[in-house]
C-alpha positions as CSV (number, residue, x, y, z in Angstrom):
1,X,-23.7,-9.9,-3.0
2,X,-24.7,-7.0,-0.6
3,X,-22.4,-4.0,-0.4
4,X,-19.6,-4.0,3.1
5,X,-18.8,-0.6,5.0
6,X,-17.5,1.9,2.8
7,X,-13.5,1.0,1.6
8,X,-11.4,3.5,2.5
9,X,-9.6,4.7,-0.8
10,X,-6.8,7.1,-1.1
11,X,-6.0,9.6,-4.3
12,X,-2.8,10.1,-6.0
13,X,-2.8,13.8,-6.8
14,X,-0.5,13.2,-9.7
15,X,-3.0,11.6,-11.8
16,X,-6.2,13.4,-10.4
17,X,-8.1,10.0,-9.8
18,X,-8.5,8.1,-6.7
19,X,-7.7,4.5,-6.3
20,X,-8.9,1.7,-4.5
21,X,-7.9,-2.3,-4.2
22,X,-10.8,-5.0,-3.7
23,X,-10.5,-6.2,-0.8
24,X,-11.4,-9.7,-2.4
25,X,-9.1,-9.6,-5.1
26,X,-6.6,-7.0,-4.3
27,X,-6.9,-6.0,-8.0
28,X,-6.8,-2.0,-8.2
29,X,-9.7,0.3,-9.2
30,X,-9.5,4.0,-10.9
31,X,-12.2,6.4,-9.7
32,X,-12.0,9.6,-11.7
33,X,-12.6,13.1,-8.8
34,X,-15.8,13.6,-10.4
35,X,-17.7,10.4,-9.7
36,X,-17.8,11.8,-5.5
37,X,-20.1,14.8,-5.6
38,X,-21.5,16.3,-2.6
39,X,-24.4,14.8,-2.3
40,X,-23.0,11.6,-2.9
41,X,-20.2,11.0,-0.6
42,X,-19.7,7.7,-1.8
43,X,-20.2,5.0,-5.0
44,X,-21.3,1.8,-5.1
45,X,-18.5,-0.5,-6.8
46,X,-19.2,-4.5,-8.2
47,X,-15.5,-5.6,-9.0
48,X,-15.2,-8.1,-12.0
49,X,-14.4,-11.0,-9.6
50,X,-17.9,-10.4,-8.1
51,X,-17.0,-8.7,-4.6
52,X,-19.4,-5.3,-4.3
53,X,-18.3,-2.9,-2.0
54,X,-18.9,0.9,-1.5
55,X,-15.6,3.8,-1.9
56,X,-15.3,6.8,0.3
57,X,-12.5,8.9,-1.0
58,X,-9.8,9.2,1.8
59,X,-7.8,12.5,1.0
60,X,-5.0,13.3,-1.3
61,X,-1.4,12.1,-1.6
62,X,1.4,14.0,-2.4
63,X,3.0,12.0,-5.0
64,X,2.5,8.9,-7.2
65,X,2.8,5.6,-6.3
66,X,4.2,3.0,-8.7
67,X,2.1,-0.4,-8.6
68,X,5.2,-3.4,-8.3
69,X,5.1,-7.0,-7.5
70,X,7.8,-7.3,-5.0
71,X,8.7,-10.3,-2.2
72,X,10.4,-8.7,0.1
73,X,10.9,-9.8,3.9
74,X,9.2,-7.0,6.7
75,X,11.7,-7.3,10.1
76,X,12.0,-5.7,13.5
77,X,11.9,-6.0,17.4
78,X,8.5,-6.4,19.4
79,X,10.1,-7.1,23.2
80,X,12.7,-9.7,22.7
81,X,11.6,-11.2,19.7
82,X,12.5,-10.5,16.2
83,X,10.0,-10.7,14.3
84,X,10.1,-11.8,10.4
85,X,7.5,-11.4,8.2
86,X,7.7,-12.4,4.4
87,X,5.3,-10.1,2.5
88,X,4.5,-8.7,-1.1
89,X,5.3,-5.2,-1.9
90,X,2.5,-4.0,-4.0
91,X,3.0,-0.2,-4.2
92,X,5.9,2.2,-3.7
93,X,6.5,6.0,-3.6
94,X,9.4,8.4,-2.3
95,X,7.3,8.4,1.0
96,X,6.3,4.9,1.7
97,X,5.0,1.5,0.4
98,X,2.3,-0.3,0.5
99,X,2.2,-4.8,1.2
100,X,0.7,-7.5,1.5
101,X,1.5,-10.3,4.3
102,X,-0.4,-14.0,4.2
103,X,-1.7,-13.3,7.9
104,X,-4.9,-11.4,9.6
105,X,-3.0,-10.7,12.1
106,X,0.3,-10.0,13.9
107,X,2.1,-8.0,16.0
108,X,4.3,-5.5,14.7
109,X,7.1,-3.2,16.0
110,X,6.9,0.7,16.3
111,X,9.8,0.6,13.8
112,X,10.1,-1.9,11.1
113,X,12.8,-2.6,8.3
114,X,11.7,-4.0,4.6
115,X,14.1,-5.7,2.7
116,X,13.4,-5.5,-1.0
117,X,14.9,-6.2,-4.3
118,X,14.1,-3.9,-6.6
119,X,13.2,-5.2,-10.7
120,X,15.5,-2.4,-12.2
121,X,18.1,-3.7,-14.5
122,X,20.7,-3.2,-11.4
123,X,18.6,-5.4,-9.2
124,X,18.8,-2.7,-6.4
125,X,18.4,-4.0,-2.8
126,X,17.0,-2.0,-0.3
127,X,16.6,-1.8,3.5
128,X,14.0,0.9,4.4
129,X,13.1,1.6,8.0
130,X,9.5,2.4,8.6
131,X,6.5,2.6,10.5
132,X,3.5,1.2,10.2
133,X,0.6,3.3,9.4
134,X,-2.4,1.6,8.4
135,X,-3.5,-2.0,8.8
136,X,-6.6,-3.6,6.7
137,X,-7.6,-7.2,6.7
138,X,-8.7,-8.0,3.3
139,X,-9.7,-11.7,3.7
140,X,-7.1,-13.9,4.4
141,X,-4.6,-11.2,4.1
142,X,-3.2,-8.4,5.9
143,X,-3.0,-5.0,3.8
144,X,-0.3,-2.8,5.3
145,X,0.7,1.3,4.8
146,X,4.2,1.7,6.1
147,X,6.1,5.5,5.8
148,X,9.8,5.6,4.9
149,X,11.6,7.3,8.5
150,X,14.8,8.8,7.9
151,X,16.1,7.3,4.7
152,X,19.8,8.6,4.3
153,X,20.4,10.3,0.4
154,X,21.8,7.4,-1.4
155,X,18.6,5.3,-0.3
156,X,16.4,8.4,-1.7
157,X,18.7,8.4,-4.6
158,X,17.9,5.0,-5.6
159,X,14.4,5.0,-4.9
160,X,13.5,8.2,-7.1
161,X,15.4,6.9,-10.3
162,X,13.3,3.5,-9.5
163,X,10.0,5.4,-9.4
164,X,11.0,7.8,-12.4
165,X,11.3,4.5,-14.3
């Protein structure tokens, strides 16, 4: 299969590696600092389900982010129109969250809240405003980066004994 357009990839500065998700298979990919040199600004990659693709380290984050495997249901205003969008939550941090929605497209609101149930023993719901920060189509799916905006202290609370989990 012949290699796309670098995938962007993003670090977790916790664990020193950067991390990347195939954008045929979603699964997630460990890429230790040292593999990106300065003469080679990116690597080739052949994911195990066949999809070859290049990675261009994107920067470093602040904290962790825990891989999950949440439904959860993304909501907000565009106009008149409220707009409802089931997804999958497959990363979250005290910062933001990354999911998943069965679409290529759609329009979105400046602000959007995600309703999520949490898989701690309490069964923690949560409704986090955020806005959306980065889009990706990967296939048949739409790959989104939303930040956390003004989450009041018992929300934060909750979240950082979730991630410390």
């Amino acid at each position: 299969m012949a290699s796309d357009s670098p995938e962007l990839l993003q670090a977790f500065f916790t664990r020193g590696a950067f991390r990347s998700s195939c954008p045929a298979c979603l699964d997630v990919h460990d890429f230790a600092p040292a593999e990106f040199t300065s003469a080679k600004k990116t690597i080739p990659y052949a994911c195990p389900c066949g999809r070859s693709y290049n990675v261009l380290p994107l920067g470093l984050r602040a904290g962790m982010r825990k891989a999950v495997n949440l439904p959860g249901i993304l909501s907000g205003k565009h106009g008149t129109s409220l707009l409802k969008f089931p997804c999958l939550v497959r990363d979250l941090s005290a910062n933001g969250i990354g999911v998943t929605l069965d679409m290529t497209s759609a329009e979105m609101a400046d602000t959007m809240h995600l309703r999520v149930k949490l898989d701690d023993s309490r069964k923690t719901a949560l409704l986090l405003p955020c806005k959306v920060r980065r889009r990706q189509k990967a296939g048949t799916k739409l790959l989104l980066g939303l930040q956390f905006e003004s989450l009041d202290p018992e929300t934060q609370s909750m979240l950082a004994r979730y991630l410390s989990q």
